[in-house]
PAMI-634939 format. One record per residue (C-alpha): x, y negated, z negated; chain; residue in three letters. Coordinates in nm, 2 decimals. Example, Ala and Ser with C-alpha at 12.3 -4.5 7.8 and 13.67 -1.06 7.14 Angstrom:
# PAMI-634939
{px 1.23; py 0.45; pz -0.78; cadena A; residuo Ala}
{px 1.37; py 0.11; pz -0.71; cadena A; residuo Ser}
This chain:
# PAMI-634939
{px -1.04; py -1.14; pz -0.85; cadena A; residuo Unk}
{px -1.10; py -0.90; pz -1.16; cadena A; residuo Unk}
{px -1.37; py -1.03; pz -1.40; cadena A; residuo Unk}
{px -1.45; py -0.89; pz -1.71; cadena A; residuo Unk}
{px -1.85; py -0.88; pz -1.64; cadena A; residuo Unk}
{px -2.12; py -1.02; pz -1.46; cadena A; residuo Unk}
{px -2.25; py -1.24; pz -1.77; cadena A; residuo Unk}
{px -2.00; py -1.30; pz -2.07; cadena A; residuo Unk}
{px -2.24; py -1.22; pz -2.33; cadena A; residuo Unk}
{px -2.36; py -0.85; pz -2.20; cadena A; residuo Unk}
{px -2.30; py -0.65; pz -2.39; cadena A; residuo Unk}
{px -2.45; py -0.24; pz -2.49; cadena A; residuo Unk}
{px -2.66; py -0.29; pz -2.76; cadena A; residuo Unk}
{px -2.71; py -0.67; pz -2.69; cadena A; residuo Unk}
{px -3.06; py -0.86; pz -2.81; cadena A; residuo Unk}
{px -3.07; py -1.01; pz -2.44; cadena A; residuo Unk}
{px -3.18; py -0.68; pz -2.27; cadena A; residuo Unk}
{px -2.91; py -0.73; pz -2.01; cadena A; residuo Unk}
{px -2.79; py -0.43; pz -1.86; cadena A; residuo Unk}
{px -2.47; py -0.27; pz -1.74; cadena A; residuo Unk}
{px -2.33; py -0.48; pz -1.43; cadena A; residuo Unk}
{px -2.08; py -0.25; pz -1.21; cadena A; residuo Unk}
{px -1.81; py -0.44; pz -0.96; cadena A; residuo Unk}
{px -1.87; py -0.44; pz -0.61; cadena A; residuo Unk}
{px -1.65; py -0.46; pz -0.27; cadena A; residuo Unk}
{px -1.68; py -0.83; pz -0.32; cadena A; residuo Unk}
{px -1.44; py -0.82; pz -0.56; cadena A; residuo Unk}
{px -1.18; py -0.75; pz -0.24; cadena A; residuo Unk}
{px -1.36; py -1.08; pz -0.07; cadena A; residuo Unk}
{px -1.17; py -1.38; pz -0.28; cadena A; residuo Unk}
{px -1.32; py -1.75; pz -0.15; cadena A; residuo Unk}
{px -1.03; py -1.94; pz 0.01; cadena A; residuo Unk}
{px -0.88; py -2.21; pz -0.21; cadena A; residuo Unk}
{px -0.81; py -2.41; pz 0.15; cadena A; residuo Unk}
{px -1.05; py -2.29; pz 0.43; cadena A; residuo Unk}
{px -0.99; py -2.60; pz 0.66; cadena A; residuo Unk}
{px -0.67; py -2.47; pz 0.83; cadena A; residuo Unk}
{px -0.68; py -2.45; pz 1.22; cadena A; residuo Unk}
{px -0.61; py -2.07; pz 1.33; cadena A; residuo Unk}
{px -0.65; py -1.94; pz 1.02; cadena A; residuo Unk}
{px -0.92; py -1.81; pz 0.76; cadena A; residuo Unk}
{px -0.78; py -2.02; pz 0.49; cadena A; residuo Unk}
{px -0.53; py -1.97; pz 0.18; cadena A; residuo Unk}
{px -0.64; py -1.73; pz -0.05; cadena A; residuo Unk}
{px -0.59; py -1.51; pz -0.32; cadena A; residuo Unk}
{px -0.37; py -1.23; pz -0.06; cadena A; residuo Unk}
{px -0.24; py -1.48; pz 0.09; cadena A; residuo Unk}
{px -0.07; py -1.61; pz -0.24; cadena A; residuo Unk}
{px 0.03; py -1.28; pz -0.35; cadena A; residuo Unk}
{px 0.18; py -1.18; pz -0.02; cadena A; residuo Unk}
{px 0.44; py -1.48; pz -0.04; cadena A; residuo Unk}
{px 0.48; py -1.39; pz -0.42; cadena A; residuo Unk}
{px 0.58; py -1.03; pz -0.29; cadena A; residuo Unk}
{px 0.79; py -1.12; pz -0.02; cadena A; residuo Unk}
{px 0.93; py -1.38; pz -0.30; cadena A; residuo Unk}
{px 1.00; py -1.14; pz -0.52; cadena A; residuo Unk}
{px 1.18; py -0.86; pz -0.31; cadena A; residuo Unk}
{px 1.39; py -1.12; pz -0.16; cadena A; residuo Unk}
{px 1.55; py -1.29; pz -0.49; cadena A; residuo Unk}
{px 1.56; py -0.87; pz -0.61; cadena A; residuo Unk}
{px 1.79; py -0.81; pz -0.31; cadena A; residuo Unk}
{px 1.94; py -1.12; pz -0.36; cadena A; residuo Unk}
{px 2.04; py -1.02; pz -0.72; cadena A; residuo Unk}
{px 2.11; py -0.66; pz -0.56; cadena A; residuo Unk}
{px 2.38; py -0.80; pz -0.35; cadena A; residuo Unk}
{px 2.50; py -1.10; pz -0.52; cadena A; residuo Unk}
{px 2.93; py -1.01; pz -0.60; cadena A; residuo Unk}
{px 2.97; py -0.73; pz -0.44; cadena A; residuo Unk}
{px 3.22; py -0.46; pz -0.49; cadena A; residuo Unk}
{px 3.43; py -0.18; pz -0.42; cadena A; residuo Unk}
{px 3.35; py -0.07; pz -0.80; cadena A; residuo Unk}
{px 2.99; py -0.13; pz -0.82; cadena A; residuo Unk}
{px 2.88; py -0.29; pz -1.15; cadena A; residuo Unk}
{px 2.53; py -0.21; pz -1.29; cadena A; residuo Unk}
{px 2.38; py -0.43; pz -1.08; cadena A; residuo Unk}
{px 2.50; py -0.32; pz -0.76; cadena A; residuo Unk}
{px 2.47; py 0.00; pz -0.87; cadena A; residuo Unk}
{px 2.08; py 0.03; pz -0.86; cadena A; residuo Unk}
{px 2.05; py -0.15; pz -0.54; cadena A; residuo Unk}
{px 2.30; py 0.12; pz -0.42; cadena A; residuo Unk}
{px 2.07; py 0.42; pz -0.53; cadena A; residuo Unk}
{px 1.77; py 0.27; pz -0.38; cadena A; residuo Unk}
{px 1.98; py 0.27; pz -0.06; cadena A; residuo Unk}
{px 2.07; py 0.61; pz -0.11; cadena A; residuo Unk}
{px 1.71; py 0.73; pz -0.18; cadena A; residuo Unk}
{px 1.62; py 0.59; pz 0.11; cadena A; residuo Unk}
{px 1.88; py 0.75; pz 0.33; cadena A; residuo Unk}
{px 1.87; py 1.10; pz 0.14; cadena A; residuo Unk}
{px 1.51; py 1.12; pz 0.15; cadena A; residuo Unk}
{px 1.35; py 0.92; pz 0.46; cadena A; residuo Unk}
{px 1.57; py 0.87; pz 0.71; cadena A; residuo Unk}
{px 1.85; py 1.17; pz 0.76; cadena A; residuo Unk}
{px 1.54; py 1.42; pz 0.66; cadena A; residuo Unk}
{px 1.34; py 1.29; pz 0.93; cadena A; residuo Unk}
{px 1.60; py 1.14; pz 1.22; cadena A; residuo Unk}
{px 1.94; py 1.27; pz 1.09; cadena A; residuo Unk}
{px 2.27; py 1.10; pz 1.12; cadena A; residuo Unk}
{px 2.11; py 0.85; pz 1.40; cadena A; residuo Unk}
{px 1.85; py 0.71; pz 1.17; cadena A; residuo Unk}
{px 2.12; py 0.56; pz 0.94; cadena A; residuo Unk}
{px 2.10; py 0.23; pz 1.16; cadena A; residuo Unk}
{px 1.78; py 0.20; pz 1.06; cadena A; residuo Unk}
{px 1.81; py 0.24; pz 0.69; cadena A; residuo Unk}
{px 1.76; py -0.17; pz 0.60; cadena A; residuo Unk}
{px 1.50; py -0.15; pz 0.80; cadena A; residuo Unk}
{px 1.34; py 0.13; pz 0.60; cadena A; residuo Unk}
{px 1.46; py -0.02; pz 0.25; cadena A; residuo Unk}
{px 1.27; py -0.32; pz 0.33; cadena A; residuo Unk}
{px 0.95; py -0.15; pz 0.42; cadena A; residuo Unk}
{px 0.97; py 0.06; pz 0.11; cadena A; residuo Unk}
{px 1.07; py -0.25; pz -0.13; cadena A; residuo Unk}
{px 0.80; py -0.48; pz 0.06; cadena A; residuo Unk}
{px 0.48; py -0.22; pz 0.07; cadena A; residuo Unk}
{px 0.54; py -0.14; pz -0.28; cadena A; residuo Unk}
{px 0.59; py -0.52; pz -0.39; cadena A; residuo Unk}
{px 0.28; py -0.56; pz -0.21; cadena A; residuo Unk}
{px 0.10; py -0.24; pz -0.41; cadena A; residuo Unk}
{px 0.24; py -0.35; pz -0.76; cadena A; residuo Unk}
{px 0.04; py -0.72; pz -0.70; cadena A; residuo Unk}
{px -0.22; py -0.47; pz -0.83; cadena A; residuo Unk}
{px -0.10; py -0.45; pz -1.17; cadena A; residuo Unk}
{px -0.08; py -0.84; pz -1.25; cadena A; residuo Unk}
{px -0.41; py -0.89; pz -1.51; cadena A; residuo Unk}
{px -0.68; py -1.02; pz -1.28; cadena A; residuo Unk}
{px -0.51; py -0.99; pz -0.94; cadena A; residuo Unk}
{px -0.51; py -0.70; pz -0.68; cadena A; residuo Unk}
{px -0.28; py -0.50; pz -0.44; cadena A; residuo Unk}
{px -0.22; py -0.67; pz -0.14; cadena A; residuo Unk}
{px -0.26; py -0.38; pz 0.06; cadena A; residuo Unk}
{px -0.63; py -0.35; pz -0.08; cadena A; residuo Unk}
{px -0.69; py -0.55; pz 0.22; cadena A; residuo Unk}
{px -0.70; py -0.42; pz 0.57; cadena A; residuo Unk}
{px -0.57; py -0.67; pz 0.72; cadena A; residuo Unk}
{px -0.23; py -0.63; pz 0.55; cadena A; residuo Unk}
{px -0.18; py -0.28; pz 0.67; cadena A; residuo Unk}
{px -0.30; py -0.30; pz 0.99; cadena A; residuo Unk}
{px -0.01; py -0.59; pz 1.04; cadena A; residuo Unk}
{px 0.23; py -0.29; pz 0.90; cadena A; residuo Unk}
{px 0.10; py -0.03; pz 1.08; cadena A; residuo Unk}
{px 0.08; py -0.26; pz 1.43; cadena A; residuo Unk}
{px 0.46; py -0.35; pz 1.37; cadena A; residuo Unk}
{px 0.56; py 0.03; pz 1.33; cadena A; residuo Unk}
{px 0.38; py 0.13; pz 1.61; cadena A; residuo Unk}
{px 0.52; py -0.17; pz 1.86; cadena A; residuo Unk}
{px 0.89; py -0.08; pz 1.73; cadena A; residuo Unk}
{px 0.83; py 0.30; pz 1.84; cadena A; residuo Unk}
{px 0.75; py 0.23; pz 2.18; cadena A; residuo Unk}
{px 1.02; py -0.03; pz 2.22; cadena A; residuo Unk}
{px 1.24; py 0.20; pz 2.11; cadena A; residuo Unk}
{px 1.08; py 0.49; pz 2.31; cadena A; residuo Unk}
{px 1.12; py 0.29; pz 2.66; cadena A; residuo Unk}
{px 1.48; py 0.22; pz 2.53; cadena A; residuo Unk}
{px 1.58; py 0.54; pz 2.49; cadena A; residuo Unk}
{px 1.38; py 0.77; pz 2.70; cadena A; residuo Unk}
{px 1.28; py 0.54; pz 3.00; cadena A; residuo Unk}
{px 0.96; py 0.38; pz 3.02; cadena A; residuo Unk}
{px 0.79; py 0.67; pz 3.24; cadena A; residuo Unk}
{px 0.97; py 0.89; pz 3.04; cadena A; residuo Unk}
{px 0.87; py 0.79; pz 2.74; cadena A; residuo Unk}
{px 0.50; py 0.81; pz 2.82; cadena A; residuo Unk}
{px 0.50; py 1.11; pz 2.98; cadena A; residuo Unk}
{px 0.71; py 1.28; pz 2.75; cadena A; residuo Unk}
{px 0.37; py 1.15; pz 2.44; cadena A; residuo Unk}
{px 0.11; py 1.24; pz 2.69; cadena A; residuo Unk}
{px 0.28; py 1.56; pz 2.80; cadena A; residuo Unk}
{px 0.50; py 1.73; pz 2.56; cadena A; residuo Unk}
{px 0.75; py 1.92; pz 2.70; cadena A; residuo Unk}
{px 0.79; py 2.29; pz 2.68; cadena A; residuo Unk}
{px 0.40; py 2.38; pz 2.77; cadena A; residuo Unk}
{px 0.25; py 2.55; pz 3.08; cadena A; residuo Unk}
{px 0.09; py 2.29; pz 3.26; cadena A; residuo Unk}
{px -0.28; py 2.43; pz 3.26; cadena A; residuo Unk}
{px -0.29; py 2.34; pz 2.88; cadena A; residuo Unk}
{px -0.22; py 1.96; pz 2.95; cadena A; residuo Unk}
{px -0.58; py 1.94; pz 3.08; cadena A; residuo Unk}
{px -0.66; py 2.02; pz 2.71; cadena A; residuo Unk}
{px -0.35; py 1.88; pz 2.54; cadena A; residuo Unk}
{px -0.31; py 1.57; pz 2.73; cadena A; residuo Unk}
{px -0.67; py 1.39; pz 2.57; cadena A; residuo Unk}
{px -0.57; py 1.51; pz 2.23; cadena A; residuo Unk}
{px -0.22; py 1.34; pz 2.28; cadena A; residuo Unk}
{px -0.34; py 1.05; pz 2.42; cadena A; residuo Unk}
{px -0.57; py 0.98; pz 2.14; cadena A; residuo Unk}
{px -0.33; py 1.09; pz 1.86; cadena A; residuo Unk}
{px -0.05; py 0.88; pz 1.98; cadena A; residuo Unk}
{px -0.21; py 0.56; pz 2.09; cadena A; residuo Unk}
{px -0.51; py 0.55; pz 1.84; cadena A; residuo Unk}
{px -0.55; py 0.79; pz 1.54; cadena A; residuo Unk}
{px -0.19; py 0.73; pz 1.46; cadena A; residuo Unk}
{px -0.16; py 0.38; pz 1.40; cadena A; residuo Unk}
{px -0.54; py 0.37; pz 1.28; cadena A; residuo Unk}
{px -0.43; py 0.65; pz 1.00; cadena A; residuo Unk}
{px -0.10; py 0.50; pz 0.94; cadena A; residuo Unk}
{px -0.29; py 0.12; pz 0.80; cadena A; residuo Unk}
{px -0.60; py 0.32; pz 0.68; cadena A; residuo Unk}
{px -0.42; py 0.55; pz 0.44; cadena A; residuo Unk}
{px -0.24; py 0.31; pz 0.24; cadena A; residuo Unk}
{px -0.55; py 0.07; pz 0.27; cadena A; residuo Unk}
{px -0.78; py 0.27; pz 0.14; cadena A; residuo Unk}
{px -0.58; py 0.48; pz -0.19; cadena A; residuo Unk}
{px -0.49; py 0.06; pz -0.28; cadena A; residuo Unk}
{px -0.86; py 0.01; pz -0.23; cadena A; residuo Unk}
{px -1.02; py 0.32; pz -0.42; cadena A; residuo Unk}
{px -0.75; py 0.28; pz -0.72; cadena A; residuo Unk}
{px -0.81; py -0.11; pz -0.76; cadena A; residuo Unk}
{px -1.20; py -0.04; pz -0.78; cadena A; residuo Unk}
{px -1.18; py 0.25; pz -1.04; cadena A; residuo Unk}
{px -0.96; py 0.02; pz -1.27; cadena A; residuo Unk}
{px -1.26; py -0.24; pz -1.23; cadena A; residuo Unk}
{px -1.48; py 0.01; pz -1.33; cadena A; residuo Unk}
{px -1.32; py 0.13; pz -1.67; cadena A; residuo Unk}
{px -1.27; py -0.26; pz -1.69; cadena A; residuo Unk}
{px -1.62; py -0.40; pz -1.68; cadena A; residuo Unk}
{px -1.74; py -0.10; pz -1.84; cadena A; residuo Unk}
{px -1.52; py -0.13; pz -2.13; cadena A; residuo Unk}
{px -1.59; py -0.48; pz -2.19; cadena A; residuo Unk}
{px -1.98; py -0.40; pz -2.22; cadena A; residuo Unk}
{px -1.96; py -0.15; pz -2.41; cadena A; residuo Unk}
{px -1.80; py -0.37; pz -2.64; cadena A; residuo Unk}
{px -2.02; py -0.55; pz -2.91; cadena A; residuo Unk}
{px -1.89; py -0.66; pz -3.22; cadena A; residuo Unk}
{px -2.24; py -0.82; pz -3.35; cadena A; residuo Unk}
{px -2.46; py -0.53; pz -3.33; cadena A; residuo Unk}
{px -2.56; py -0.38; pz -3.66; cadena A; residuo Unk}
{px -2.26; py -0.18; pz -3.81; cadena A; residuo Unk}
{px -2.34; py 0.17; pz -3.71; cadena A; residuo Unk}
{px -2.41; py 0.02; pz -3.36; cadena A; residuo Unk}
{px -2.07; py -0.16; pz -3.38; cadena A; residuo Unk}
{px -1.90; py 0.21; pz -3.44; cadena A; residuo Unk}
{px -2.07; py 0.34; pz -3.15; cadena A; residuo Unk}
{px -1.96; py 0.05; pz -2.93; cadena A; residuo Unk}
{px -1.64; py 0.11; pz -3.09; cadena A; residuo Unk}
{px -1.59; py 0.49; pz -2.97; cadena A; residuo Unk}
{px -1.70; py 0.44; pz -2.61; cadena A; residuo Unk}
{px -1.51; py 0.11; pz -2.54; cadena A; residuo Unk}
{px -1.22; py 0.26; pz -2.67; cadena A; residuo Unk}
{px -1.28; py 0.55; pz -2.44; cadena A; residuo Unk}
{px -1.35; py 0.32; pz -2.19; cadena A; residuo Unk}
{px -0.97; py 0.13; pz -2.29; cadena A; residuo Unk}
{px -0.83; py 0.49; pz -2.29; cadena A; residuo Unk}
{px -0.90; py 0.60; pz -1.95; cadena A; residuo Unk}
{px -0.81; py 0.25; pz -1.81; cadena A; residuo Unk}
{px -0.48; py 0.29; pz -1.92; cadena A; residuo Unk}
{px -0.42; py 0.65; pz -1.85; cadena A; residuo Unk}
{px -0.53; py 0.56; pz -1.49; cadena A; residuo Unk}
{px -0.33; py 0.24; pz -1.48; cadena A; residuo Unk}
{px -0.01; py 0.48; pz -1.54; cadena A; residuo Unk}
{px -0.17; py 0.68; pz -1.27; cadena A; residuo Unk}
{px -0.19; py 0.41; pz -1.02; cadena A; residuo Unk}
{px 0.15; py 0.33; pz -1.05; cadena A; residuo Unk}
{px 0.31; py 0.67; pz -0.96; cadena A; residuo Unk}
{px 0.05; py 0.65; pz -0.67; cadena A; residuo Unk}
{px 0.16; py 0.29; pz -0.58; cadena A; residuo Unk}
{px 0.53; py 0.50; pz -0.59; cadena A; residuo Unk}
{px 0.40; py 0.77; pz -0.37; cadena A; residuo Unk}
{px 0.25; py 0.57; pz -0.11; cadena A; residuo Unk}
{px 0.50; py 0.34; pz -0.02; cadena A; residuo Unk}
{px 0.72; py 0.62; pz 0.02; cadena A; residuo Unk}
{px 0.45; py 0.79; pz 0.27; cadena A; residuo Unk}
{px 0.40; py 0.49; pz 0.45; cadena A; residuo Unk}
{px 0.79; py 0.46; pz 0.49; cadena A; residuo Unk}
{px 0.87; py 0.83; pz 0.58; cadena A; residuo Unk}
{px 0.57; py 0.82; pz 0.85; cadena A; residuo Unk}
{px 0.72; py 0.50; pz 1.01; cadena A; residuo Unk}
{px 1.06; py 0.71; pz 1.02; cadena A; residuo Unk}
{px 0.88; py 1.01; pz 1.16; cadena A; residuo Unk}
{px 0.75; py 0.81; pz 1.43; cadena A; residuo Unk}
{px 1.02; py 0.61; pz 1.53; cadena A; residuo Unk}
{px 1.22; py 0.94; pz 1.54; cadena A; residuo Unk}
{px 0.97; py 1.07; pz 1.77; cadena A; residuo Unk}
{px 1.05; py 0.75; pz 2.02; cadena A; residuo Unk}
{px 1.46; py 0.83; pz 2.01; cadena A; residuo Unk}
{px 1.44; py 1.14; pz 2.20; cadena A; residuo Unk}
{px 1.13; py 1.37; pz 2.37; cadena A; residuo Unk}
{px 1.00; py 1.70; pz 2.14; cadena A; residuo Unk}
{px 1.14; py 2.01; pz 2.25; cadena A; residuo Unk}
């Protein structure tokens, strides 16, 4: 969790010559509340906000759907353009008319990855997906679905050959383009795909730590008064730049659930049909 400092009375300009005490990754490291729990690691802080997420978008799409209607009210309304964003954005730019079967799919993988970014926001709590093992589940799901799919609709030899050997190219280049495929399909892609989220969740949580802790020692309301003005001006600018990032980080929460969303649809697109 988030704390405020290292020692609750540091503070610049203190009388016990403490100094500035900066968060570490052990933030991202919570102790588990129950750690006797056969096959698992324990309940812990992700693990509570991860059924508070899933909580939450379910009673959202709940309240989404609740009376529906030929003449959608507000309500219905919202859950409707969310829908639509989805379709009009992700999946018709990316698999066309086919891809609208798989537009719940996509909603929920929006809705859910950003649930699980906006855990981040809570006072004291962070995102979810500031832990690599929460992306890697996505990113492992994705990547199972698109070669499900791929062996469905291309064949299983088909599908294989047509990822290792992309149609179209004179066959001397395989020898160079085969390894590259290999690796890119099977590996980098689902590495990249749980890595990118991971890390912008991970980076963004820290850097509001920083302003954080730093603004809360540079704070000291019993130094002598022109002290106190001082501390006054830089926690302030510490308070300023906390916020201006925390509006920051939410657009980026925005942004990368929709990246994470519109890869999955790329890829899955990829496993309907062989590249020409």
């Amino acid at each position: 969790m988030r704390i405020l400092a290292a020692e609750p009375n540091c503070h610049l300009f203190g009388d016990n010559g403490c100094g500035f005490t900066p968060p570490t990754i052990g933030m991202f490291f919570p102790e588990p509340w129950f750690a006797n729990i056969p096959g698992s690691t324990g309940i812990d802080l992700y693990m509570v906000l991860l059924l508070v997420a899933v909580g939450a978008v379910l009673l959202l799409w709940s309240w989404f759907s609740r009376k529906l209607s030929l003449v959608p009210g507000r309500r219905q309304s919202v859950g409707e353009m969310l829908v639509l964003f989805i379709r009009d954005q992700i999946t018709r730019p990316t698999m066309g008319a086919k891809g609208d079967r798989f537009i719940p799919f996509m909603t929920g993988v929006f809705t859910l990855v950003l649930a699980m970014n906006v855990t981040g926001l809570i006072p004291g709590m962070l995102p979810v997906n500031s832990n690599l093992a929460f992306t890697a589940m996505f990113a492992v799901v994705i990547y199972v679905m698109t070669i499900v799919i791929g062996i469905r609709n291309q064949g299983g030899w088909g599908y294989f050959r047509n990822q290792i050997f992309p149609p179209g190219m004179p066959k001397a280049i395989y020898v160079l383009v085969t390894p590259i495929e290999i690796l890119s399909v099977f590996l980098i892609r689902p590495v990249t795909h749980a890595l990118r989220l991971f890390a912008t969740m991970f980076a963004g949580s820290l850097l509001l730590a920083v302003f954080a802790y730093g603004g809360w020692y540079m704070l000291n309301l019993t130094a002598e008064p022109l002290l106190v003005g001082v501390s006054l001006l830089f926690s302030g600018a510490a308070l300023f730049g906390y916020l201006a990032f925390f509006v920051f980080e939410i657009v980026i929460m925005l942004v990368q659930a929709f990246i994470f969303t519109l890869l999955a649809s790329l890829y899955i697109n990829q496993s309907l049909e062989a590249a020409h």
